[in-house]
N, C-alpha and C positions, 0 to 999 in steps of 0.2 A: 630342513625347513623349506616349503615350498606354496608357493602361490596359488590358490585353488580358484581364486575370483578378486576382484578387486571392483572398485564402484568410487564414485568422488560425491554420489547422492544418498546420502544417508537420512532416512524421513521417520519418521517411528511417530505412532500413535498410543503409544503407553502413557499413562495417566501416571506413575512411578517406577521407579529406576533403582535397584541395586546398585548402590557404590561403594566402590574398596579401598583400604588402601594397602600399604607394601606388602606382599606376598611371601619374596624370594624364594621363589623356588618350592613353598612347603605345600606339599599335597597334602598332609595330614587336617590343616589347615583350613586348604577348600573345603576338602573332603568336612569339616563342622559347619563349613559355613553352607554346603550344600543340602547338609542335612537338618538346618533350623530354617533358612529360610520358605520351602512352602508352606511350613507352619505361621512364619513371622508376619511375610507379606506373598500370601498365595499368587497375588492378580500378574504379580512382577516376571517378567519376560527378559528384562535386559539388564544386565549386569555392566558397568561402566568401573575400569580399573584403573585406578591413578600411578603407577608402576612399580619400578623395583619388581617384576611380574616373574619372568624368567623361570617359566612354568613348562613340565614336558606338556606339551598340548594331547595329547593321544587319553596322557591320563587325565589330566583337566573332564573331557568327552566322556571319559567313562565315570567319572566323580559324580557329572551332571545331568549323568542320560536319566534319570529318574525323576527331575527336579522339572519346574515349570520354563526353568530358563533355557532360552532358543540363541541368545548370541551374548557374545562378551566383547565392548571392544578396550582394546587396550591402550591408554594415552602413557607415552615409554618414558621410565624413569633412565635411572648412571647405569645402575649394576641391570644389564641386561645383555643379550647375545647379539651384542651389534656388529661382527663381525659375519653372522649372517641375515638379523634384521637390514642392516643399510644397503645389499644389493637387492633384497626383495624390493621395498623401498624406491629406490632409485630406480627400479625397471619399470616403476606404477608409475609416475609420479603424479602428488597431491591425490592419489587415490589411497582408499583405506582397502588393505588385503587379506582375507580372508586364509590363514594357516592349517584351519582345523573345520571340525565339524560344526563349533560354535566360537572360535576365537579369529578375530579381526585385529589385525595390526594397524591401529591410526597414525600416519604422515605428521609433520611438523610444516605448518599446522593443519587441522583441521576443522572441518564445519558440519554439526549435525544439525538436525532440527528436530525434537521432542514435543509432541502436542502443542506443537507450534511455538514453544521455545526455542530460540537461539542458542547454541552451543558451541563453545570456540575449546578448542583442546592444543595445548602445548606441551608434548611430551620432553622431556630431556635434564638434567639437573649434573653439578658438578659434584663427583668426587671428594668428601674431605679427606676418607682415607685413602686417596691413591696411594699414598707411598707405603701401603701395605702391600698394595696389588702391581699385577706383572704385564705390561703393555700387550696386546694382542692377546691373553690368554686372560685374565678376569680386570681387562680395565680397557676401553678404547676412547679416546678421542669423541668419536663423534655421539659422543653424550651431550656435549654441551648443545642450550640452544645457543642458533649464531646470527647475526644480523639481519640475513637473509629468512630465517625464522619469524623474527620480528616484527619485520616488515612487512612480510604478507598475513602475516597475522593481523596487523593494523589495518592495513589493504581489504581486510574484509570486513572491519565495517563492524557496529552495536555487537553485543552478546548479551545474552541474557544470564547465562551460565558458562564460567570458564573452571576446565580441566586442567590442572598441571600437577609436574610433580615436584616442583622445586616452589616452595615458599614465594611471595611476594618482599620486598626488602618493607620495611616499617610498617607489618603485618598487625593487626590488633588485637591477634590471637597472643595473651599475656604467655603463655609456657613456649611459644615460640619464640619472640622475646628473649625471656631468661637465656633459653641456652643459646641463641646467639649472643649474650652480654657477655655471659661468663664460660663459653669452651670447655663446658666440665673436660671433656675426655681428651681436651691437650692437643688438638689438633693442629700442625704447623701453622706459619703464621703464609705460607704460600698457596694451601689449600684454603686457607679462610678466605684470603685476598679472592682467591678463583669463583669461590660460594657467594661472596659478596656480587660478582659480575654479572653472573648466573640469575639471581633474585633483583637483579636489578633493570635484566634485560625481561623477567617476566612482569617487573612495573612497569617499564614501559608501557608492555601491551594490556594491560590489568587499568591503568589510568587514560589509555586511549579508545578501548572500548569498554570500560563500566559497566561490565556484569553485575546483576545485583547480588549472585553468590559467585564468592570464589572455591573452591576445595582443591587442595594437593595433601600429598604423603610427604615421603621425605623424613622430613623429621623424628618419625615417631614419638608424635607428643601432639594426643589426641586434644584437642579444646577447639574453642570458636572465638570472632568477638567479630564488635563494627566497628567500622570506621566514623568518624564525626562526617561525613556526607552522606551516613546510611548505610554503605558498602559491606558485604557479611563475607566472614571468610571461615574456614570449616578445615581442621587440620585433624587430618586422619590419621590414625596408630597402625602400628603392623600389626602382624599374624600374630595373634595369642596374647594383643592388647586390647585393653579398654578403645572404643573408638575406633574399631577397623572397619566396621562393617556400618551403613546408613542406609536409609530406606529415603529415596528425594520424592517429593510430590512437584510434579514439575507445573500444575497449576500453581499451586504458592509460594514453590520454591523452599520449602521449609522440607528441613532433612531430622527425622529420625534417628537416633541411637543407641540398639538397644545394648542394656550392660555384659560385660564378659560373664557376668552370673547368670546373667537368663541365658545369653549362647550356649556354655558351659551347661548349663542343667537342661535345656533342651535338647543337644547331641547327646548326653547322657540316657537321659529318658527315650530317645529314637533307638540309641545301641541297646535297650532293656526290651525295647519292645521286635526289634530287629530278630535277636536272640532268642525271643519268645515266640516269635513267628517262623523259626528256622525249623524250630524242636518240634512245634506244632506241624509242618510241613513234613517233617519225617515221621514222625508217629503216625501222620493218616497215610503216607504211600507207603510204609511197613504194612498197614493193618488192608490196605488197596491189595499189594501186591502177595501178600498170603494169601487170599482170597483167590487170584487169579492161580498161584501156584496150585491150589483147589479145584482149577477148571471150573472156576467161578468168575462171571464178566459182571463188576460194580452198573448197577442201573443209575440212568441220569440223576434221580434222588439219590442216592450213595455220593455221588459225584459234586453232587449241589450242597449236601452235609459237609461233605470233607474240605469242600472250595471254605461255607462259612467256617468251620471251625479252626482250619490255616489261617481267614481273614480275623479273624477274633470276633467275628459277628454274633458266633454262638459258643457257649461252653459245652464241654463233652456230655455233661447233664442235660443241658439243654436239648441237644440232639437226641440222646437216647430214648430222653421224655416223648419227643418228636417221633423217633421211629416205633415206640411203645403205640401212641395213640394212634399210629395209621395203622399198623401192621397185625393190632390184637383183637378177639372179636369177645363180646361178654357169653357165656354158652347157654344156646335158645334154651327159652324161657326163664333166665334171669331177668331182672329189670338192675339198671345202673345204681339207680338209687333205695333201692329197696331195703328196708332196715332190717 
């Protein structure tokens, strides 16, 4: 991993915004979510990731080279590659670094602006299963947000829209809630203690500048709710949940999301038609390249059939019908219609 650019003035004129949430790591993943979104929301350019990201960036690039979207930045969850994110990092600092051909690492914290939205991003979140993981090799330290996070985060003043990936503590998202009430999955009581700190240091900053949307990951337990002063908070599911993926309109602030069954039937239908474009693709450069083995050169018509018939523009009938009526002549003195 290495720094290709870096900037601390992030401005964007997008009218909507792709946002995600946890990833980990799964290309298969992107890869659905690359291939429903120009169908979903065409216009959309920037993808904004709430973390747990920990994605090979190279493939990320080639997932996306098709798609409308031109950058990704990434606000960093626990489970990530911090033991080469934090010298990148550290070498910038308060600037966001650009890794790939369209992924940007954002700093703790950070400051965009969206069609003139404010946007405050607070990457970092604690651990509950550390004591699964192995210090320096899938768990570091410098996950957590720390004081000095905080505080410049505060230090910067209003937001309109804050990014994290760690819950707010007395969040009004009801399924967030629950499983902080009740620990389904038994988590010690030293790691809850840690998660409690964590969500408490992102109230802080969440009650000192009052965004009017909040969103983070984390939990995987997609839902929404407000607060009694109005305040809206948006919790995103991981890869291959309900609720991963949103579409933000950053005039009203109001986030779209559409269900795992239209995602799901929409990569489906792209892989149908993907396959059908493939086979099409080879049956006209089979029928191209016999022709040349013929000491026969395709003229631009041959070439403009075979491009629509590849695109699905035209069926094989269709063309044929096409090269019947340019190519055939009626023999003089018939008439076409003649009974």
């Amino acid at each position: 991993m290495r720094a290709l650019e870096h900037t601390s003035d992030i401005v964007l004129p997008d009218q909507r915004v792709a946002v995600c949430g946890d990833w980990h790591g799964n290309v298969g993943w992107a890869r659905t979510i690359a291939r429903v979104l120009p169908h979903l929301a065409p216009d959309v350019t920037t993808l904004l990731h709430l973390g747990d990201w920990w994605m090979p960036s190279a493939e990320v690039d080639e997932v996306f080279a098709d798609t409308g979207i031109e950058r990704i930045f990434v606000t960093l969850g626990n489970h990530e590659q911090w033991d080469e994110i934090t010298p990148i990092l550290d070498a910038h600092p308060g600037d966001a670094v650009r890794i790939s051909e369209l992924i940007w690492l954002l700093p703790r914290p950070a400051r965009l602006v969206i069609r003139g939205c404010r946007v405050l991003s607070l990457g970092g979140a604690a651990s509950v299963d550390r004591q699964s993981r192995i210090e320096g090799l899938t768990w570091w330290p410098d996950e957590a947000i720390d004081d000095a996070h905080v505080a410049e985060a505060i230090a910067g003043g209003p937001a309109d829209v804050m990014l994290t990936h760690e819950s707010p503590a007395g969040t009004p998202v009801r399924v967030v809630r629950e499983i902080l009430r009740t620990n389904p999955y038994g988590f010690p009581e030293a790691a809850l203690e840690a998660s409690a700190a964590s969500r408490a240091r992102v109230t802080e900053v969440w009650d000192a500048v009052r965004p009017e949307l909040l969103a983070h990951g984390h939990l995987h337990a997609p839902g929404g709710g407000k607060t009694e002063d109005g305040r809206r908070v948006a919790s995103l599911g991981r890869e291959g949940q309900e609720g991963n993926l949103g579409i933000l309109d950053m005039k009203t602030l109001r986030m779209a999301t559409p269900s795992l069954a239209i995602i799901r039937s929409m990569a489906e239908q792209w892989e149908d038609e993907h396959l059908a474009r493939e086979r099409r693709a080879k049956g006209a450069a089979e029928a191209l390249h016999s022709g040349v083995l013929d000491g026969l050169t395709p003229t631009p018509g041959a070439l403009r059939d075979a491009q629509d018939y590849v695109d699905g523009r035209r069926t094989l009938d269709e063309i044929i019908d096409g090269v019947i009526r340019r190519h055939t002549r009626h023999p003089k003195g018939d008439k076409e219609d003649e009974p």
